[in-house]
C-alpha positions in Angstrom: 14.5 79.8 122.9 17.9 80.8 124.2 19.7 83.8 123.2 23.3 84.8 124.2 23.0 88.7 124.3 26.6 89.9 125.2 26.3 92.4 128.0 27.8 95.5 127.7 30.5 96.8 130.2 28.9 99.2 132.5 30.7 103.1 131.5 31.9 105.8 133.5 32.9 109.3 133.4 35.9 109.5 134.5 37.9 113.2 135.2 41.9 112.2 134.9 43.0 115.1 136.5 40.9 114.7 139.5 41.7 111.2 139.6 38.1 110.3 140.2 34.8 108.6 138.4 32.7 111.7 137.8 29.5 109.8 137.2 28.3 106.4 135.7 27.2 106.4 131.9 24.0 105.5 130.4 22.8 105.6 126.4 19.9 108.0 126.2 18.7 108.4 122.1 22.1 106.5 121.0 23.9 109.0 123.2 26.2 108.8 126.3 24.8 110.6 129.4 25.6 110.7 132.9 22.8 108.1 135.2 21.9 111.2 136.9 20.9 114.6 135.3 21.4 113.7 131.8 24.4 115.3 131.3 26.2 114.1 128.0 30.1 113.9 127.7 30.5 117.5 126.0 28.2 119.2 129.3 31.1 117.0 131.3 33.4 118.7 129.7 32.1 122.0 130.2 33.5 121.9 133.8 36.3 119.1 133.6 37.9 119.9 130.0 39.8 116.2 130.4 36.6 114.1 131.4 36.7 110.9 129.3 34.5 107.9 128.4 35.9 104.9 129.3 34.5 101.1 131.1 34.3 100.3 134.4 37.6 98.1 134.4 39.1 101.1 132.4 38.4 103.9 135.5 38.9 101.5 138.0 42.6 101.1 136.5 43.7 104.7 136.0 42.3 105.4 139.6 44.6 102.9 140.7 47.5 104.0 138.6 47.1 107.7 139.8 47.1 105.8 143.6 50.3 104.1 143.4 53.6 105.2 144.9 56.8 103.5 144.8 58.6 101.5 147.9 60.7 104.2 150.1 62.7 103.3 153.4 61.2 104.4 156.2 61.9 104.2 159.6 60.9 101.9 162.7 59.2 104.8 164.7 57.0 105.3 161.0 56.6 101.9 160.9 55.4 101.1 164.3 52.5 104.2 164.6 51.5 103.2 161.2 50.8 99.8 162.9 49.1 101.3 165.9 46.9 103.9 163.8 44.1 101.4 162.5 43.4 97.7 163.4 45.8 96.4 160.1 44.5 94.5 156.8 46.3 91.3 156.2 49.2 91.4 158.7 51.7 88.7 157.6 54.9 87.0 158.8 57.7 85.2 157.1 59.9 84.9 154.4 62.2 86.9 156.8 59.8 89.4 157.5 56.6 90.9 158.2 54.0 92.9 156.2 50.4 94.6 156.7 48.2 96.9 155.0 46.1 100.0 155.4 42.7 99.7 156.0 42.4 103.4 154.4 42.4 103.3 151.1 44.1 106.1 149.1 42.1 105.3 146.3 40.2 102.2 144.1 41.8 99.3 145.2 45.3 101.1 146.0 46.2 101.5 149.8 49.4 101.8 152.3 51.2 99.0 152.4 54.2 98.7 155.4 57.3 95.6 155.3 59.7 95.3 157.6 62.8 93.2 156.6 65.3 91.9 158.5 66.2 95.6 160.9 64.7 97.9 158.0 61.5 98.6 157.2 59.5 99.9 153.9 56.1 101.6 152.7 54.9 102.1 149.4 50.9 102.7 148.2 49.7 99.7 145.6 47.2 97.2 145.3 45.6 95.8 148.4 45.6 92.5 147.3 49.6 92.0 146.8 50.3 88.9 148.6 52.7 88.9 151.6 55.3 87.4 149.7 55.3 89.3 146.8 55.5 92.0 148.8 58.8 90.8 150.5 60.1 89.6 147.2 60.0 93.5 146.1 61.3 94.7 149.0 64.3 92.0 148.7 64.7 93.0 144.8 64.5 96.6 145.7 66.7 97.2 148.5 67.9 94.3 150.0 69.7 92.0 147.4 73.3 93.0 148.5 72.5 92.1 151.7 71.9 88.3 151.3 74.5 86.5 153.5 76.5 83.8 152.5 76.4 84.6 148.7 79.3 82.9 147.7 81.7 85.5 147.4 
């Protein structure tokens, strides 16, 4: 016999103003505790006043959220020992430019990311798995779009 159970998202504890999952849930007596000690959500509490229960997907995307900083000019020198700190992630060229990423990550799936357009050059902290030119087209949309030459005018 076949029976389609639906499986329950995995649960967290997750602390927003640390920014970080304080410990994975489990039911205990119809009850949410932490996988480790027992503790339930109002003992959490107890120590992080904010701590909420939320999924898996749910923590991962406020820890990401919290990670992310927006796209800020930087300069060439920044750019270059950036480059030179760490062997990059997914170092990219064209669309008029180059990209690469942190292999650090500041937090869940969030990490620096570097352009350089053209003579200038960017940095912002988002998801790693932007592609190269997505991240180019932001940069472009951002900073760049009275720069385009022949536009007519």
């Amino acid at each position: 016999m076949n029976v389609n159970t639906p499986i329950a998202p995995k649960m967290a504890f997750y602390v927003p103003s640390h920014n970080t999952l304080y410990a994975w849930a489990k039911q205990q007596d119809g009850e949410w505790v932490t996988e480790n000690g027992a503790a339930t959500l109002d003992a959490v509490r107890r120590i992080f006043p904010d701590t909420v229960l939320v999924t898996e997907a749910d923590a991962l995307e406020m820890e990401n959220a919290a990670s992310r900083r927006p796209w800020k000019e930087t300069t060439e020198e920044h750019y270059v020992s950036q480059l030179e700190m760490l062997p990059p992630m997914d170092w990219c060229r064209g669309f008029g430019g180059e990209s690469f990423k942190s292999m650090e990550f500041t937090g869940g799936d969030v990490t620096a990311i570097f352009v350089r357009y053209g003579e200038r050059f960017f940095f912002c902290h988002d998801l790693h798995t932007l592609t190269h030119r997505d991240l180019i087209g932001e940069v472009i949309n951002l900073f760049c779009l009275g720069d385009v030459p022949n536009s007519g005018h």
